[in-house]
C-alpha positions in Angstrom: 58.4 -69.7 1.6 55.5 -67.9 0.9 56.5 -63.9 1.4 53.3 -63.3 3.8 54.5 -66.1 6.4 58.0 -65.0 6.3 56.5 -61.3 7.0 54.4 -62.3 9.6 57.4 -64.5 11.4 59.5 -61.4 10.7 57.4 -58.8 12.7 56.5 -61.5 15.5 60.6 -61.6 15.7 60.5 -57.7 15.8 57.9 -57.6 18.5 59.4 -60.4 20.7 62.9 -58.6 20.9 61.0 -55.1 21.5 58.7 -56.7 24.0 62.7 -58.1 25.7 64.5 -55.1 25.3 61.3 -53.2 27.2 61.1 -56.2 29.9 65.5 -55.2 30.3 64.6 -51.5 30.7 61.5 -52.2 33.2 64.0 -54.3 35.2 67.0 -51.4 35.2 64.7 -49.2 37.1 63.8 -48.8 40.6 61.0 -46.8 42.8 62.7 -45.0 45.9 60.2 -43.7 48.4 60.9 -40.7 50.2 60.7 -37.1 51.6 59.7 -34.0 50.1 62.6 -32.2 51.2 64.9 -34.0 49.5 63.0 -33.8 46.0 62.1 -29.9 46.7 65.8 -28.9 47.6 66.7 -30.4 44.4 69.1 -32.7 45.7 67.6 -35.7 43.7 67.9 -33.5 40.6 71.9 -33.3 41.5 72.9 -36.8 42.7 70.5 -39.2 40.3 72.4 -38.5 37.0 75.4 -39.5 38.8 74.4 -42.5 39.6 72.6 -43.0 36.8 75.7 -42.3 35.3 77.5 -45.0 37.4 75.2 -47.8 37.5 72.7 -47.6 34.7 69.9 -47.5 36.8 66.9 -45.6 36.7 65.5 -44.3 39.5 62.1 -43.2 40.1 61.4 -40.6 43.3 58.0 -40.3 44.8 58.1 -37.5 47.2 56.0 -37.9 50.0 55.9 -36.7 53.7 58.0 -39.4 55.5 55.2 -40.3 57.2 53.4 -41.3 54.3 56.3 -42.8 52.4 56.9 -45.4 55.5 53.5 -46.5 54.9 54.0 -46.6 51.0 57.5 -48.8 51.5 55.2 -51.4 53.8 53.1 -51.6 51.2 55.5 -52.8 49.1 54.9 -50.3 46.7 59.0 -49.1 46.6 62.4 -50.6 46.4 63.9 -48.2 48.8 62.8 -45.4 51.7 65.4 -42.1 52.0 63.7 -40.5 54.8 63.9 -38.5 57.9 62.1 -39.7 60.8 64.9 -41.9 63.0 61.9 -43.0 65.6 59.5 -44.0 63.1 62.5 -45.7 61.4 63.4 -48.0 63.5 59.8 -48.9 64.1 60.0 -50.0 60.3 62.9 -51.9 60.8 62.3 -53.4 63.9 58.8 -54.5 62.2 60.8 -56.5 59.5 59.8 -54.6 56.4 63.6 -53.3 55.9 66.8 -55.6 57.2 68.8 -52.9 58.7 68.6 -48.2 58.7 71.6 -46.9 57.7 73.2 -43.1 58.5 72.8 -41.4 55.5 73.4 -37.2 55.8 72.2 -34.2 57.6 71.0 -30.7 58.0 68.8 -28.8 60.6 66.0 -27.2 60.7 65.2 -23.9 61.5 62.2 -21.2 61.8 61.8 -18.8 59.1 59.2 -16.0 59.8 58.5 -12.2 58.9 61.7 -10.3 58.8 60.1 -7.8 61.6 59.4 -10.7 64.0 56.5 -9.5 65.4 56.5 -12.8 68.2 59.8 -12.1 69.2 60.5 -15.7 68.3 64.1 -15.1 66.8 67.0 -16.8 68.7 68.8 -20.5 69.2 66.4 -21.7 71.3 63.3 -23.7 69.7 61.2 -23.9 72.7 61.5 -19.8 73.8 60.8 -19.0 70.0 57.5 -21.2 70.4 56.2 -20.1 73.3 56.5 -16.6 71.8 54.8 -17.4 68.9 52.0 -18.8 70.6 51.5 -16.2 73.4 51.5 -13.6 70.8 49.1 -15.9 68.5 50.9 -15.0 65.8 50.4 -16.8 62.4 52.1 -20.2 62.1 52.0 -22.6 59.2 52.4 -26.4 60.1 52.4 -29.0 57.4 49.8 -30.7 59.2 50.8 -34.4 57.2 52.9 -36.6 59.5 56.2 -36.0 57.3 59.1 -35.6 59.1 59.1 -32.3 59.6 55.6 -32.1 60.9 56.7 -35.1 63.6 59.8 -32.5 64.8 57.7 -29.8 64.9 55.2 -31.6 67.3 58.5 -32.3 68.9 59.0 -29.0 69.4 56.0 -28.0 71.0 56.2 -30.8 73.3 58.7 -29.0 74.9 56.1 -26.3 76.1 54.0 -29.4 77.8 51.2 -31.6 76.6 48.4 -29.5 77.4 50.0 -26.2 76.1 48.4 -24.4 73.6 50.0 -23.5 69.6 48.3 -20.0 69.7 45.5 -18.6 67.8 47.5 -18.4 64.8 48.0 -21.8 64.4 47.1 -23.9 61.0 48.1 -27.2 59.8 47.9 -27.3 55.8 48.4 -31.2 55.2 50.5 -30.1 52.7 54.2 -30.4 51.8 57.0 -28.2 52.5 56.7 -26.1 49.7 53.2 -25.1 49.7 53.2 -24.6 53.1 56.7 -22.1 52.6 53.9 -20.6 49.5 51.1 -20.5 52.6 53.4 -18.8 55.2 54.7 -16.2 52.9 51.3 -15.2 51.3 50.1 -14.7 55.0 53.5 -13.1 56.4 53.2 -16.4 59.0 55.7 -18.6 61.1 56.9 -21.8 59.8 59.6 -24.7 60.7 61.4 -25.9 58.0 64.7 -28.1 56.9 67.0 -25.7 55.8 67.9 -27.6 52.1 64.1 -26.4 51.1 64.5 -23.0 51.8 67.7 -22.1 50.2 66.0 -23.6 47.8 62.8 -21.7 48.1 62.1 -19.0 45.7 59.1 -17.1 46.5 59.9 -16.1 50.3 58.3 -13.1 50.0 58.8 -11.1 53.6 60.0 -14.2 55.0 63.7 -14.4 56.4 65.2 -17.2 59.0 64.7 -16.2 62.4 65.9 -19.0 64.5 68.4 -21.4 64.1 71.5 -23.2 65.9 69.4 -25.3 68.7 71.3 -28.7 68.5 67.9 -30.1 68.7 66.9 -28.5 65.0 69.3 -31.4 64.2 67.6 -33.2 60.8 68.9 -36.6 60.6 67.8 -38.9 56.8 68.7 -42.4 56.6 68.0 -44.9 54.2 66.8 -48.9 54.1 66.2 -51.7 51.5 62.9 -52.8 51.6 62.6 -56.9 52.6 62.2 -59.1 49.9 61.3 -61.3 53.2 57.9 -59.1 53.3 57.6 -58.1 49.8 59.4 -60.8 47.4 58.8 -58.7 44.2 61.1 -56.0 45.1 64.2 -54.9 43.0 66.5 -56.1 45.6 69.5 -56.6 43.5 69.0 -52.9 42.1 67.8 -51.5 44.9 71.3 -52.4 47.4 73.1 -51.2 44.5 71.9 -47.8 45.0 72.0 -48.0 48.6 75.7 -49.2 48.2 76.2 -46.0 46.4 74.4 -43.8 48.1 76.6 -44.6 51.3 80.1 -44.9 49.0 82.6 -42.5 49.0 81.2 -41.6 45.5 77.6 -41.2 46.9 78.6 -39.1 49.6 80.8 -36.9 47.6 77.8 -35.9 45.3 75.6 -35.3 48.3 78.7 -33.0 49.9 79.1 -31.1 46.5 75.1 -30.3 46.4 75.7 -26.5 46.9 73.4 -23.2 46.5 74.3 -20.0 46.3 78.0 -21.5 47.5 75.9 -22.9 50.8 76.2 -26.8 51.2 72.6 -28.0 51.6 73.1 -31.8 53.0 76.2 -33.1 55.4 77.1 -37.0 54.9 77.4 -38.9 57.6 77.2 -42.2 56.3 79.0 -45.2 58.8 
């Protein structure tokens, strides 16, 4: 056989099993849609390896506010959504873009502010630390970007009425929970937050936790497949097998043993 063909069929061979073993990889991979929090507090950096680890997998995070991580999910453009909004949710669910929302793990959040409280706002009770914010019109930082947190917060100042005002101080970033933690210290300002991202949080500056314990800071994440029904390229295979784990005894162990500073950040409460 001339040497050149046998050359040339040698290298096609090469390329054909490096263009398969690159189509395996591609497939052992999946895109999970989700929440800032969970990416800034690090948890993500503690849990994936272990189920990397167990399954293989690869698993790509893009960290959004939950808001905008729904809306990425209906799109198709991820395999799984780990959020924290339970209303909006359901809504997802209920709208046929995921079969069923499952329990995943909580925290709380709470209000961190300057260690001198000038409002007044520190306490257990969200609404009285509001309305002392606002009277006073003291700084607050909101994330302003319909994540989670953003739709508690407006929660939370529901509670004064619908017509009540935030204060002078108020500002929305549209940012994510960490620059908005960067905003609120570099102006000595108010700001609600999950609890997991500030122990986390490094550069607090004057900033310390003022108010906490209110069973309604409760901070509730759950987790869904995205419908092959809606969107029939999705991992579906790979993605349940990191839901399955997620919400196994050895997924919820490694959410349970995220710790910082000897402080637990996440509680599972998977069903």
């Amino acid at each position: 056989m001339n040497p050149i063909t046998t050359s040339l069929k040698l290298a096609a061979t090469a390329l054909l099993l490096s263009l398969g073993l690159h189509a395996q990889a591609q497939t052992s991979s999946i895109v999970v849609a989700s929440t800032t929090s969970t990416e800034q507090s690090g948890l993500f950096a503690h849990i994936l390896p272990m189920f990397k680890q167990a399954s293989g997998i690869d698993v790509k995070v893009v960290a959004l506010g939950t808001g905008q991580a729904i809306d990425m999910a209906r799109r198709g453009d991820a395999d799984v959504l780990f959020v924290h909004d339970t209303a909006k949710e359901n809504v997802f669910v209920a709208d046929g873009f995921a079969d069923k929302r499952y329990n995943v793990m909580y925290n709380d959040f709470v209000v961190v502010g300057p260690k001198s409280d000038p409002a007044g706002a520190r306490g257990n009770d969200i609404g009285n630390g509001l309305q002392r914010i606002a009277a006073e019109g003291a700084p607050f930082i909101s994330r302003g970007d319909k994540s989670g947190t953003h739709a508690a917060e407006l929660r939370y100042w529901k509670l004064l009425g619908d017509t009540a005002s935030k204060g002078a101080g108020y500002k929305e970033c549209g940012c994510g929970m960490g620059p908005a933690l960067n905003m609120a210290s570099a102006s000595n300002a108010y700001a609600l937050t999950d609890r997991a991202t500030w122990l986390n949080f490094k550069n607090r500056g004057d900033l310390s936790v003022l108010l906490e314990g209110d069973k309604r800071l409760f901070n509730q994440y759950g987790i869904m497949l995205v419908s092959a029904a809606k969107h029939p390229h999705v991992k579906t295979a790979l993605g349940q097998q990191f839901v399955n784990w997620v919400l196994s005894p050895a997924g919820q162990s490694a959410i349970a043993s995220y710790a910082i500073g000897g402080e637990q950040l996440f509680f599972p409460n998977a069903q």
